[in-house]
C-alpha positions as protocol buffer text, in pm:
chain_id: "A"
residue {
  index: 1
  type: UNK
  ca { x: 3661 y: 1452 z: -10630 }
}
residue {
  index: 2
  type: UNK
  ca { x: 3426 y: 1389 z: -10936 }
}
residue {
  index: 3
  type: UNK
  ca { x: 3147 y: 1141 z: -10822 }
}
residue {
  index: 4
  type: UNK
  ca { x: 3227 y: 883 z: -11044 }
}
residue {
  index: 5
  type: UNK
  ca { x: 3599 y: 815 z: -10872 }
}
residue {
  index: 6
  type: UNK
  ca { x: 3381 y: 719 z: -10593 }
}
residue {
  index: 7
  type: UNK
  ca { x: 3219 y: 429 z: -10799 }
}
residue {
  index: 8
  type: UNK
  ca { x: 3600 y: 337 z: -10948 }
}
residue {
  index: 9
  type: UNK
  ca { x: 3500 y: 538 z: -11290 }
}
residue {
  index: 10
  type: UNK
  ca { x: 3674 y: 741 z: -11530 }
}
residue {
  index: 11
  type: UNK
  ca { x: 3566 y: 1023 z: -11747 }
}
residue {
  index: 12
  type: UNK
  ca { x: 3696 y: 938 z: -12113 }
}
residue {
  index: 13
  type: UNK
  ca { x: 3480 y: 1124 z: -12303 }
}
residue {
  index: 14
  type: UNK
  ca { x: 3224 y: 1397 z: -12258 }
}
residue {
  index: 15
  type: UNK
  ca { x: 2961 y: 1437 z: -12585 }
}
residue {
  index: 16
  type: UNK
  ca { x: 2939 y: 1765 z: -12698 }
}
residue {
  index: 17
  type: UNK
  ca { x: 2623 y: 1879 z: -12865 }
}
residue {
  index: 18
  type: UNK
  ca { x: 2717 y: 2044 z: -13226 }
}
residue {
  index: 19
  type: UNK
  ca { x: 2445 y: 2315 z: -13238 }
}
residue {
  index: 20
  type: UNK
  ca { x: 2436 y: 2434 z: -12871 }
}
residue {
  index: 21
  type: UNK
  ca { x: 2780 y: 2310 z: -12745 }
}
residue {
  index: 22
  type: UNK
  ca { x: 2637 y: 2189 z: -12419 }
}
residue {
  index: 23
  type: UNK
  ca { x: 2718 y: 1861 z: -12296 }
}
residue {
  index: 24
  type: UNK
  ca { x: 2446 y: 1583 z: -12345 }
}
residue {
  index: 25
  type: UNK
  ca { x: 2634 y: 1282 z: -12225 }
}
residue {
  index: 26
  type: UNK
  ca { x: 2987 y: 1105 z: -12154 }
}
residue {
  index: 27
  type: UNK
  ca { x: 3130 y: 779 z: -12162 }
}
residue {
  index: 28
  type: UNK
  ca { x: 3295 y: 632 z: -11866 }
}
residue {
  index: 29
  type: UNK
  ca { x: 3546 y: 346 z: -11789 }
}
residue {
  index: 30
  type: UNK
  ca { x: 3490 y: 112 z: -11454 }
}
residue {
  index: 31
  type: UNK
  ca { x: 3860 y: 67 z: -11406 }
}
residue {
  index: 32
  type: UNK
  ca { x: 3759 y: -261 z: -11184 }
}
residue {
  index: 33
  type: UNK
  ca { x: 3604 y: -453 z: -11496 }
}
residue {
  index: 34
  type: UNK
  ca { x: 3929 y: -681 z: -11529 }
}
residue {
  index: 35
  type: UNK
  ca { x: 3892 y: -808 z: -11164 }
}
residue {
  index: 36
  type: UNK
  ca { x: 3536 y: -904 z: -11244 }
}
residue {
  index: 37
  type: UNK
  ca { x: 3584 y: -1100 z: -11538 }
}
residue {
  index: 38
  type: UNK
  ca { x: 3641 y: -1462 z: -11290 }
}
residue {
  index: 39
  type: UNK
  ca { x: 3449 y: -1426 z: -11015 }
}
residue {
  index: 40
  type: UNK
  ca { x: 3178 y: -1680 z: -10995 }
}
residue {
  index: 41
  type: UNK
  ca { x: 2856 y: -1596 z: -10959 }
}
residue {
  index: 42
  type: UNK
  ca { x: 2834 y: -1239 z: -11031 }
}
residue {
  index: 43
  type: UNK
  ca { x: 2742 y: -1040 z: -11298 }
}
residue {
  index: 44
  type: UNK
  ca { x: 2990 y: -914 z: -11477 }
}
residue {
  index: 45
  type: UNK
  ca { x: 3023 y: -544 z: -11462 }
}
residue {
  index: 46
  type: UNK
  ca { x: 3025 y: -336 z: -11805 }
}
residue {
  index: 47
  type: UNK
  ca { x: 3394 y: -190 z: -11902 }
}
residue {
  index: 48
  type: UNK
  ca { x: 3232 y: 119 z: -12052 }
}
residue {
  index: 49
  type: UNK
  ca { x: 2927 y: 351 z: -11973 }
}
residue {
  index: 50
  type: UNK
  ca { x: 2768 y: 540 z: -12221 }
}
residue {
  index: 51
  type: UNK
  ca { x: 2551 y: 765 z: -12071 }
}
residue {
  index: 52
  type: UNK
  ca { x: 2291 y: 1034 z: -12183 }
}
residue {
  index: 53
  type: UNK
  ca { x: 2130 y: 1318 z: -11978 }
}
residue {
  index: 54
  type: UNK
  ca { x: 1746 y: 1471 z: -12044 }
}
residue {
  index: 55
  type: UNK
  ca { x: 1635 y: 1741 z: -12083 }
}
residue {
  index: 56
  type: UNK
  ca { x: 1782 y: 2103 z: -11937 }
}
residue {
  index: 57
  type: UNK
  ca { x: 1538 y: 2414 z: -11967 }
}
residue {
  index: 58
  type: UNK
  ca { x: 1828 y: 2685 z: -11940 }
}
residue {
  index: 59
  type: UNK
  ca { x: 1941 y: 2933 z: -12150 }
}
residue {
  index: 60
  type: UNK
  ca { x: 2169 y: 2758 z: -12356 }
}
residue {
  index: 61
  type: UNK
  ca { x: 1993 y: 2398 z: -12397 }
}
residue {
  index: 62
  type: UNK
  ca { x: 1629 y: 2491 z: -12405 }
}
residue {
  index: 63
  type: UNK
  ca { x: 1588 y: 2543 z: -12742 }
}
residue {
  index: 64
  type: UNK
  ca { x: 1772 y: 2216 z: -12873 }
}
residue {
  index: 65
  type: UNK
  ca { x: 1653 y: 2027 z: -12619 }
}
residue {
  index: 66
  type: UNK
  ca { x: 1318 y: 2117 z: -12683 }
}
residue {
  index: 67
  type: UNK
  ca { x: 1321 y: 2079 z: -13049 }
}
residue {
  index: 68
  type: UNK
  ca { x: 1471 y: 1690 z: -13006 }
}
residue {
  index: 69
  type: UNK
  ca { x: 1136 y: 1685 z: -12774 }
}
residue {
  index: 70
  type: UNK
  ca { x: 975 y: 1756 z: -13100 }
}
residue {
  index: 71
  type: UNK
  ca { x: 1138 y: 1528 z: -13300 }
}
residue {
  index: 72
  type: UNK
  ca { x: 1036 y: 1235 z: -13058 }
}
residue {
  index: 73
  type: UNK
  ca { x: 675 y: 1332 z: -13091 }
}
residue {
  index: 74
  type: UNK
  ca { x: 693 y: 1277 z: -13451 }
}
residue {
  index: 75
  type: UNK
  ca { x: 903 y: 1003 z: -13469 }
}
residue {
  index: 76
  type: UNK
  ca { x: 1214 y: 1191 z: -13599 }
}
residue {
  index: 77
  type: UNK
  ca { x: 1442 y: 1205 z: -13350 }
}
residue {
  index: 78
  type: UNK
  ca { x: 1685 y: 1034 z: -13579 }
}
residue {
  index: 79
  type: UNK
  ca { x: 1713 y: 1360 z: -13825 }
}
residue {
  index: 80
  type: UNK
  ca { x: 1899 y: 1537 z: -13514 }
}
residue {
  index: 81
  type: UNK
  ca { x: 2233 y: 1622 z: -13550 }
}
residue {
  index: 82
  type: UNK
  ca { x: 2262 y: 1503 z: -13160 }
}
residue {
  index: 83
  type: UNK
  ca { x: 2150 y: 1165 z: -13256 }
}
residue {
  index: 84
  type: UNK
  ca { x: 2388 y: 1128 z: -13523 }
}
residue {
  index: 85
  type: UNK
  ca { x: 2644 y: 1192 z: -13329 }
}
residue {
  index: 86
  type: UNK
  ca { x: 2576 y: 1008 z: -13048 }
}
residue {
  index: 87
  type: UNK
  ca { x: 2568 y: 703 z: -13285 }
}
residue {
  index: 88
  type: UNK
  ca { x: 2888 y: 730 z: -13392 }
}
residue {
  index: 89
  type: UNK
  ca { x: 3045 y: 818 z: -13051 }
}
residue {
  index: 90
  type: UNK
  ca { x: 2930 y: 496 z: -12962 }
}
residue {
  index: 91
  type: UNK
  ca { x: 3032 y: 340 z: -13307 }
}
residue {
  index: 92
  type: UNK
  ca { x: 3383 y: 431 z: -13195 }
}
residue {
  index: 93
  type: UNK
  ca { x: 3409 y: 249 z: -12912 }
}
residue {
  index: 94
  type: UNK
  ca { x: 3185 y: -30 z: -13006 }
}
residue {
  index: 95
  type: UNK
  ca { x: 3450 y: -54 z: -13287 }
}
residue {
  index: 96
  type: UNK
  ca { x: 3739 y: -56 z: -13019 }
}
residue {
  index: 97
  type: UNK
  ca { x: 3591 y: -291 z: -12753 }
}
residue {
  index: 98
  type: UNK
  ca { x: 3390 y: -653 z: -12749 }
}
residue {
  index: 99
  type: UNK
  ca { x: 3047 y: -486 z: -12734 }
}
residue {
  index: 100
  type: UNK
  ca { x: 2918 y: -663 z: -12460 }
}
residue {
  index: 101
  type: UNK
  ca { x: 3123 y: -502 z: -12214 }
}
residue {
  index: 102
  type: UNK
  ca { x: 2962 y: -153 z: -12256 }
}
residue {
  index: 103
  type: UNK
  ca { x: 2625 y: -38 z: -12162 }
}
residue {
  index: 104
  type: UNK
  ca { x: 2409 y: 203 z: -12237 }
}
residue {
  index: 105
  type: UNK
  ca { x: 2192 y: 471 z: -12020 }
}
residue {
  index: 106
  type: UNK
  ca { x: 1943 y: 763 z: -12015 }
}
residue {
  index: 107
  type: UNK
  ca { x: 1705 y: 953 z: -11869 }
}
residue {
  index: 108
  type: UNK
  ca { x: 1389 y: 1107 z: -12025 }
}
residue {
  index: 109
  type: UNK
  ca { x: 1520 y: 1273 z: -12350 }
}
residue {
  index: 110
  type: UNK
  ca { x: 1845 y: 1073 z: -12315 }
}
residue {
  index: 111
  type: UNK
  ca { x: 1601 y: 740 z: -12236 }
}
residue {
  index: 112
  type: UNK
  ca { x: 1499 y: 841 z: -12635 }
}
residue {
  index: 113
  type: UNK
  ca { x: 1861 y: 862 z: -12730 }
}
residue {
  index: 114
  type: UNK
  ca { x: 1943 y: 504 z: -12628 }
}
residue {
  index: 115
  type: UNK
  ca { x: 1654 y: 378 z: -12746 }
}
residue {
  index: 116
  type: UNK
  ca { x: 1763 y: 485 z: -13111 }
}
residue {
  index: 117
  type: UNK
  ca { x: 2093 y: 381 z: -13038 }
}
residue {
  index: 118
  type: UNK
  ca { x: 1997 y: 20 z: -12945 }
}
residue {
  index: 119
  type: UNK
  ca { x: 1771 y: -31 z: -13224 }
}
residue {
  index: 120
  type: UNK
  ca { x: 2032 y: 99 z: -13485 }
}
residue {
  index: 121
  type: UNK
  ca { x: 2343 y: -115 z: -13303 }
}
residue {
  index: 122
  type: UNK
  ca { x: 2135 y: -394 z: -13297 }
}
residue {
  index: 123
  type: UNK
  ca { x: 1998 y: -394 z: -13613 }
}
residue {
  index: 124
  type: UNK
  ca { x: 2414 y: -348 z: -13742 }
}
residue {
  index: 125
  type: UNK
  ca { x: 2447 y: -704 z: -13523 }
}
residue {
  index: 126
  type: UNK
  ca { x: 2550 y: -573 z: -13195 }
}
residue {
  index: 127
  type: UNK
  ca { x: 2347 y: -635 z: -12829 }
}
residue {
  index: 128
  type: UNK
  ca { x: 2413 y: -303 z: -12584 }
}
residue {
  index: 129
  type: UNK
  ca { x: 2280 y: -344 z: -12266 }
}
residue {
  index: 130
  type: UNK
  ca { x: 2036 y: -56 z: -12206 }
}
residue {
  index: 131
  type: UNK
  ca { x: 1904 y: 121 z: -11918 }
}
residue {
  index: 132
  type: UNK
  ca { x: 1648 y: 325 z: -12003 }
}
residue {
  index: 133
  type: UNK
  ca { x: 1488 y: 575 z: -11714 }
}
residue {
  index: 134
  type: UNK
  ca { x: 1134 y: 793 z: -11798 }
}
residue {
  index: 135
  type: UNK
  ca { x: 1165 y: 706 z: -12175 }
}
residue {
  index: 136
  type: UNK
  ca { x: 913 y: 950 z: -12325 }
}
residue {
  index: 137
  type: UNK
  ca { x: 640 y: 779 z: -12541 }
}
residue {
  index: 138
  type: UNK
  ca { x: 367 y: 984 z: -12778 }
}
residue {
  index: 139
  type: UNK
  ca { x: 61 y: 840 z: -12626 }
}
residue {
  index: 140
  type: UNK
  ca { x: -248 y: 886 z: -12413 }
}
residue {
  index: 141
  type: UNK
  ca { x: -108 y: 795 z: -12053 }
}
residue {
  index: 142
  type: UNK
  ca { x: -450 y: 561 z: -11961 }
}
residue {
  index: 143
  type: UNK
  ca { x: -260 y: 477 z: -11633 }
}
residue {
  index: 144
  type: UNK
  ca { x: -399 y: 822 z: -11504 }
}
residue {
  index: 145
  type: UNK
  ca { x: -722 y: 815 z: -11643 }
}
residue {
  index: 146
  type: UNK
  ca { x: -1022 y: 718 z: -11442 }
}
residue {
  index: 147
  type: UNK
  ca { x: -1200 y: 378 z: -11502 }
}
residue {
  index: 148
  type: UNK
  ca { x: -1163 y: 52 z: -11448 }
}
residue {
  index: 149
  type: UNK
  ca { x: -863 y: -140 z: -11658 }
}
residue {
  index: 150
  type: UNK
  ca { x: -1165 y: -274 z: -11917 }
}
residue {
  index: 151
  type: UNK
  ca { x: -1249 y: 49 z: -12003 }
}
residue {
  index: 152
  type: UNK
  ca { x: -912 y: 125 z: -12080 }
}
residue {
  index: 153
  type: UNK
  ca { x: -869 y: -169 z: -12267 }
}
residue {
  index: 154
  type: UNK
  ca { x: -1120 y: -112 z: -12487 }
}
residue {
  index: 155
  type: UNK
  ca { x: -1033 y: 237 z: -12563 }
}
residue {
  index: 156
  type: UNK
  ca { x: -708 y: 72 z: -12653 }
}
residue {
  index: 157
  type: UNK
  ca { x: -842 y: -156 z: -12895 }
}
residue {
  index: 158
  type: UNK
  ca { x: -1037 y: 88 z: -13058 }
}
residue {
  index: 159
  type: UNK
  ca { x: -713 y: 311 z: -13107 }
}
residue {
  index: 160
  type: UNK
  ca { x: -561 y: 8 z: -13260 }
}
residue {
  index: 161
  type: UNK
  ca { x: -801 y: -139 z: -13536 }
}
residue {
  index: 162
  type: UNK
  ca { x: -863 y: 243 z: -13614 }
}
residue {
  index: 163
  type: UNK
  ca { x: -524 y: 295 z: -13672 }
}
residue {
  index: 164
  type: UNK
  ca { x: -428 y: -22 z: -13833 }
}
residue {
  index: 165
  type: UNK
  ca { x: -728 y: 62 z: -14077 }
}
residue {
  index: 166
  type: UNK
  ca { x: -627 y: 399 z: -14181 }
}
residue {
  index: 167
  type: UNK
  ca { x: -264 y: 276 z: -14197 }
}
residue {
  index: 168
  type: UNK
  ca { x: -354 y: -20 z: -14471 }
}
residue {
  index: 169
  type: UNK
  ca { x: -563 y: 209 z: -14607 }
}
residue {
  index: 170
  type: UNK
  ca { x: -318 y: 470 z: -14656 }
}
residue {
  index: 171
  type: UNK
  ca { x: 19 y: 371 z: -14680 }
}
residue {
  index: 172
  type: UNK
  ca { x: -84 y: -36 z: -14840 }
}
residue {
  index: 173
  type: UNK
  ca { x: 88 y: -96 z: -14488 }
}
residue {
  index: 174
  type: UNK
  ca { x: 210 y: -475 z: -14479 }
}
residue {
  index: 175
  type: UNK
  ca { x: 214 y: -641 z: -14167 }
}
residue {
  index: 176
  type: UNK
  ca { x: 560 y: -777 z: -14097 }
}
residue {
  index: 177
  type: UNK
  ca { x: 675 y: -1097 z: -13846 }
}
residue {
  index: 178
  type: UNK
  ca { x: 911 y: -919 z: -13607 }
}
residue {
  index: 179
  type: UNK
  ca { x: 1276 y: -878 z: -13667 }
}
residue {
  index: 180
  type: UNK
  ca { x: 1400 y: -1183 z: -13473 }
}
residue {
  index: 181
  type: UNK
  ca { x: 1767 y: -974 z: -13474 }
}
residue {
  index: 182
  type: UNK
  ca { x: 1578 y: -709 z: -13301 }
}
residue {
  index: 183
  type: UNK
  ca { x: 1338 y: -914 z: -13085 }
}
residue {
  index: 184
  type: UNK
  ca { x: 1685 y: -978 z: -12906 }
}
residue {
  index: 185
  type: UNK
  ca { x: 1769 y: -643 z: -12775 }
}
residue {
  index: 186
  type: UNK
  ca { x: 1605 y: -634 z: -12423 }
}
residue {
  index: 187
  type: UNK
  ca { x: 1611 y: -351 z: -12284 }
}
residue {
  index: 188
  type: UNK
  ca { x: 1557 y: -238 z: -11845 }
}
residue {
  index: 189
  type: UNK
  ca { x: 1281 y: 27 z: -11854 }
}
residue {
  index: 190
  type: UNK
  ca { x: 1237 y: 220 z: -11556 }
}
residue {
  index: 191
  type: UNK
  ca { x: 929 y: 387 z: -11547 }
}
residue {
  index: 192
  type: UNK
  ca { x: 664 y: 639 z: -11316 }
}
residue {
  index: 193
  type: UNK
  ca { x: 294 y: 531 z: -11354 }
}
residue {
  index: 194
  type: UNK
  ca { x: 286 y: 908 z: -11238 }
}
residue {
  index: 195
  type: UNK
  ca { x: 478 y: 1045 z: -11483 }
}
residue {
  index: 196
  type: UNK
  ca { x: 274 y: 1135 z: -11794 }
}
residue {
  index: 197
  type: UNK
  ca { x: 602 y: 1159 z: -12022 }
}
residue {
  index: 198
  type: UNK
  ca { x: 664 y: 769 z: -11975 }
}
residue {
  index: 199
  type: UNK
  ca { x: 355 y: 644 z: -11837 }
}
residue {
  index: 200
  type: UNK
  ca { x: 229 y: 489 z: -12166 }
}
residue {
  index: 201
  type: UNK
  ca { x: 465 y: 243 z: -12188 }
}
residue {
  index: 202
  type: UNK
  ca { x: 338 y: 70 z: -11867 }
}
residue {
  index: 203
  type: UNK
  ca { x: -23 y: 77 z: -12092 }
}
residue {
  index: 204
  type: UNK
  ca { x: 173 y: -58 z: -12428 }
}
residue {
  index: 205
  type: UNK
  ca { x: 297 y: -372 z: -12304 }
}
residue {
  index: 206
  type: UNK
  ca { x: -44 y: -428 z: -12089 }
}
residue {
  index: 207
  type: UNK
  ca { x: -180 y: -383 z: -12441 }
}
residue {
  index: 208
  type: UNK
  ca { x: 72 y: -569 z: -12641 }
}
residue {
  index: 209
  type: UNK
  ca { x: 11 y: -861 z: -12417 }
}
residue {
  index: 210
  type: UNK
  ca { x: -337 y: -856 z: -12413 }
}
residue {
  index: 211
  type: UNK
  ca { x: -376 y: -873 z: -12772 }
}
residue {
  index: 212
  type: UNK
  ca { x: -156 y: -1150 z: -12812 }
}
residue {
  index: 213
  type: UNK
  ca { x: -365 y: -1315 z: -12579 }
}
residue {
  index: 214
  type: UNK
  ca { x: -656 y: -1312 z: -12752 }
}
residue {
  index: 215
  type: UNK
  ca { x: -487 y: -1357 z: -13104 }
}
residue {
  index: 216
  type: UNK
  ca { x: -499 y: -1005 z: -13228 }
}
residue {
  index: 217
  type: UNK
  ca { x: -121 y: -938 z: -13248 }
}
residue {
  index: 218
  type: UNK
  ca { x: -107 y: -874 z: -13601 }
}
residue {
  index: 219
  type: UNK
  ca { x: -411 y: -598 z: -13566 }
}
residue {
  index: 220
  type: UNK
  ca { x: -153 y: -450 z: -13230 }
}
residue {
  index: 221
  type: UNK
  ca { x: 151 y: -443 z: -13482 }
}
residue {
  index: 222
  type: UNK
  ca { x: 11 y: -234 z: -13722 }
}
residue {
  index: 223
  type: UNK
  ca { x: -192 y: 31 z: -13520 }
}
residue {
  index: 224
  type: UNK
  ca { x: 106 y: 57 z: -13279 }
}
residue {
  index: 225
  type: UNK
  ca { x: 398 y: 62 z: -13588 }
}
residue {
  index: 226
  type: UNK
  ca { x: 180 y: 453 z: -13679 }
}
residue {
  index: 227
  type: UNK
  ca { x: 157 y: 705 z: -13456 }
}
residue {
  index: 228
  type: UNK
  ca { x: -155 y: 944 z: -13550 }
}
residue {
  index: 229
  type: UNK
  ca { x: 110 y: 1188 z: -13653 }
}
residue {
  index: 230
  type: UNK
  ca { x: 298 y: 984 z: -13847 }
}
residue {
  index: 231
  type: UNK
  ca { x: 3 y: 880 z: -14085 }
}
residue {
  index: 232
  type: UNK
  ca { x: -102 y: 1238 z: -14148 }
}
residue {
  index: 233
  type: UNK
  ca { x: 251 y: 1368 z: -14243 }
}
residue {
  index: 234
  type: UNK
  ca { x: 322 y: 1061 z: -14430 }
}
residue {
  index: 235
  type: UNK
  ca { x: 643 y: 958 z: -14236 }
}
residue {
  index: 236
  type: UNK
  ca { x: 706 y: 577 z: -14268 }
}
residue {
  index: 237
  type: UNK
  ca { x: 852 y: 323 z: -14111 }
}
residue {
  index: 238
  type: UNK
  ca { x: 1210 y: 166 z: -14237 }
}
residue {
  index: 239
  type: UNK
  ca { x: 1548 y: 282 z: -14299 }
}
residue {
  index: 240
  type: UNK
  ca { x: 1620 y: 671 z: -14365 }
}
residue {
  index: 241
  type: UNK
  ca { x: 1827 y: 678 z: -14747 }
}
residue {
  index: 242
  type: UNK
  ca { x: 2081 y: 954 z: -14598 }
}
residue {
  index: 243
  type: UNK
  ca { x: 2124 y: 760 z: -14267 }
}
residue {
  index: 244
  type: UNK
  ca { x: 2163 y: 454 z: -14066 }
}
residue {
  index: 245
  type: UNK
  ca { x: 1983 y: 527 z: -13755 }
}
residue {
  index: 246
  type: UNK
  ca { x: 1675 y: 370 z: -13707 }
}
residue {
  index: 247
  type: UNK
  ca { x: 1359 y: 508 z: -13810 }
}
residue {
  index: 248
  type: UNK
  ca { x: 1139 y: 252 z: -13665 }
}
residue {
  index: 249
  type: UNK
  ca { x: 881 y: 494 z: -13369 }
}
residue {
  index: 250
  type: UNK
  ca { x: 1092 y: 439 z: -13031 }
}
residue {
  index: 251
  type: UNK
  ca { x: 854 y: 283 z: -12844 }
}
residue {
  index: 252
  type: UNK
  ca { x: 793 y: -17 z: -13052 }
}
residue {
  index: 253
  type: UNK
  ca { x: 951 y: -266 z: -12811 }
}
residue {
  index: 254
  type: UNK
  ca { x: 916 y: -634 z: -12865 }
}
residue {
  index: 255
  type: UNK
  ca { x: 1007 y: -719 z: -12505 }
}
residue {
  index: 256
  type: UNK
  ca { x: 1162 y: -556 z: -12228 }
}
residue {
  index: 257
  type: UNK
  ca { x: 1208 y: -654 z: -11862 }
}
residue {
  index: 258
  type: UNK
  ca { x: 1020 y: -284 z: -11715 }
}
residue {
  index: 259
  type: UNK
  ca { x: 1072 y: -126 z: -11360 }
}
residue {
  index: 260
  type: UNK
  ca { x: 725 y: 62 z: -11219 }
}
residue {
  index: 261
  type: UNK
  ca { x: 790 y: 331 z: -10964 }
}
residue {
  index: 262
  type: UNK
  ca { x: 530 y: 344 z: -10675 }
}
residue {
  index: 263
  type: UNK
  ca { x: 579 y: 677 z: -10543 }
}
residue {
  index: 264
  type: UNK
  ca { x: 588 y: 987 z: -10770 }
}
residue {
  index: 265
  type: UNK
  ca { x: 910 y: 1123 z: -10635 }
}
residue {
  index: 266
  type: UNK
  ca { x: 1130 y: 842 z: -10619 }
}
residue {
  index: 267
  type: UNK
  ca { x: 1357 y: 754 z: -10930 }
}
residue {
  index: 268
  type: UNK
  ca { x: 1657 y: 545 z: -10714 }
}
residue {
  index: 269
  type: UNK
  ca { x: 1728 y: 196 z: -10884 }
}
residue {
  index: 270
  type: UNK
  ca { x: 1800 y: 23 z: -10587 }
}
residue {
  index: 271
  type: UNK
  ca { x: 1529 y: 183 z: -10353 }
}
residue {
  index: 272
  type: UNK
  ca { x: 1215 y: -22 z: -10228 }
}
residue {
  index: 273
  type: UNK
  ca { x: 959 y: 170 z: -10378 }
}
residue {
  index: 274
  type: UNK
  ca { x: 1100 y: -10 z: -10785 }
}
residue {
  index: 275
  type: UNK
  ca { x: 833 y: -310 z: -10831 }
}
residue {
  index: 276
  type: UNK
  ca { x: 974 y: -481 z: -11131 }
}
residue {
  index: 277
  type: UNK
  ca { x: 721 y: -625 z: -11428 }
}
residue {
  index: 278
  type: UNK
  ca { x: 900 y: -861 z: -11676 }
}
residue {
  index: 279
  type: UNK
  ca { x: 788 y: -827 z: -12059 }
}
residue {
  index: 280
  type: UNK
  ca { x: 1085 y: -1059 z: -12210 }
}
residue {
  index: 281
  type: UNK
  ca { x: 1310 y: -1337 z: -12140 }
}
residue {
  index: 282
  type: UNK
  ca { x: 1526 y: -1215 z: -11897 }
}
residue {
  index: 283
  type: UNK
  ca { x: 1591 y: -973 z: -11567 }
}
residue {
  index: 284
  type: UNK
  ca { x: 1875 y: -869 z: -11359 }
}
residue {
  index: 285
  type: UNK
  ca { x: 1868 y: -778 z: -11014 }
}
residue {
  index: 286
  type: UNK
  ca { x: 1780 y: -435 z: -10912 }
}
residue {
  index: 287
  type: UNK
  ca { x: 2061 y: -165 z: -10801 }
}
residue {
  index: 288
  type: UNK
  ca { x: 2336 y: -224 z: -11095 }
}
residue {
  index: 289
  type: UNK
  ca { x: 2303 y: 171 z: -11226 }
}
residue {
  index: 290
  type: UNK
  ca { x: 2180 y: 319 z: -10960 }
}
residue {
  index: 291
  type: UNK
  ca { x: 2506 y: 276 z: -10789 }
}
residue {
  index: 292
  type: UNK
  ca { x: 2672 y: 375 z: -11125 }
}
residue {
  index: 293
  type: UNK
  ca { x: 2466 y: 691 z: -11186 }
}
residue {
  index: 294
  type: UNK
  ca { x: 2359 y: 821 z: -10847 }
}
């Protein structure tokens, strides 16, 4: 038996990767939604699952996989032929369902995957809730640096008026209000101070609401909105011409309600060792995916 008959799921739809043929994700159906929908005082469970796996160093995947790695390092990962079609996969049933009855996960290259998919659906008007595990971020990890969290700050700071500088300087960068449309996608971010992939996220929103603290938000927006990379390539911010994926850099969150792992081997939802760190408005109780995904 499949292990998602055990959690009442269906497989409707596996997503085939077009270069590679491997499979980098499926959509699934609880089939108990509809005796959800009254009960009082629970959440009400999603209807669909869209769900994306990381990466797979084998023979057949490496070489894709490893090139989307790429892509996230310079903020491209919406040129991939993957992404593309993962968008419209869940275009189609988006189009066929009420939108907030499907949610979206990933882990580690898939985290990147639904982190482009709910900043495109939500900038086209629709809200996915997104589960997001190890989401890789192109940064410094400071959470395994030595020194005390000043330090750190201050390196941080530095990084930011330096880059907001150059980026002014360069590209006649304007600093922008945020989207309010997209300020309302909140994603769950589950992440491993230990893990250098998805450490520096933990550091971003430390940093994000630091500067707001002290009334530096606008400096934070535009040193965080470039990546290094970015500005010395020339790749900018906005909407691709031959696409409608997002090309805002993945790791520009507003808010997000964020899950820290304690121990570096750990990755269950709904185990102990999940301390959870709100950065947003709202946060749901521990152990919904885990059971899904496990």
């Amino acid at each position: 038996m499949p292990w998602w008959d055990f959690f009442n799921f269906s497989l409707v739809e596996t997503l085939i990767d077009d270069y590679d043929g491997s499979i980098y994700g499926a959509v699934f159906e609880y089939k108990l939604s509809n005796f959800c929908q009254n009960t009082p005082h629970v959440k009400v469970p999603p209807r669909y699952v869209i769900a994306f796996r990381g990466t797979i160093l084998d023979s057949e995947t490496w070489m894709s996989d490893v090139k989307l790695n790429f892509k996230i390092s310079f903020n491209t990962l919406y040129r991939g032929s993957r992404s593309m079609h993962a968008i419209r996969a869940i275009r189609n049933v988006v189009d066929n369902h009420n939108h907030s009855a499907i949610w979206l996960a990933g882990h580690s290259l898939g985290a990147a995957l639904v982190l482009l998919a709910g900043k495109t659906m939500t900038s086209l008007g629709y809200l996915l809730e997104s589960y997001i595990f190890n989401p890789p971020i192109s940064s410094i990890p400071l959470e395994q640096l030595p020194g005390g969290d000043m330090l750190k700050e201050m390196f941080q700071i530095t990084k930011s008026v330096v880059k907001a500088t150059v980026a002014i300087a360069l590209t006649d960068l304007q600093v922008q209000e945020e989207d309010p449309k997209t300020a309302s996608w909140i994603p769950y971010l589950y992440v491993n101070p230990a893990d250098p992939i998805c450490a520096g996220f933990i550091d971003y929103f430390k940093h994000k609401t630091f500067m707001s603290k002290i009334g530096a938000s606008k400096i934070e927006k535009a040193g965080t909105g470039k990546s290094v990379r970015s500005l010395l390539v020339g790749i900018t911010k906005g909407k691709s011409s031959s696409s409608d994926l997002s090309t805002e850099p993945l790791h520009l969150l507003p808010s997000a309600s964020r899950y820290d792992c304690k121990q570096e081997q750990t990755y269950s939802v709904y185990d102990s060792s999940w301390t959870s760190s709100v950065v947003g408005a709202r946060l749901y109780p521990e152990g919904k995916l885990g059971k899904l995904l496990h």
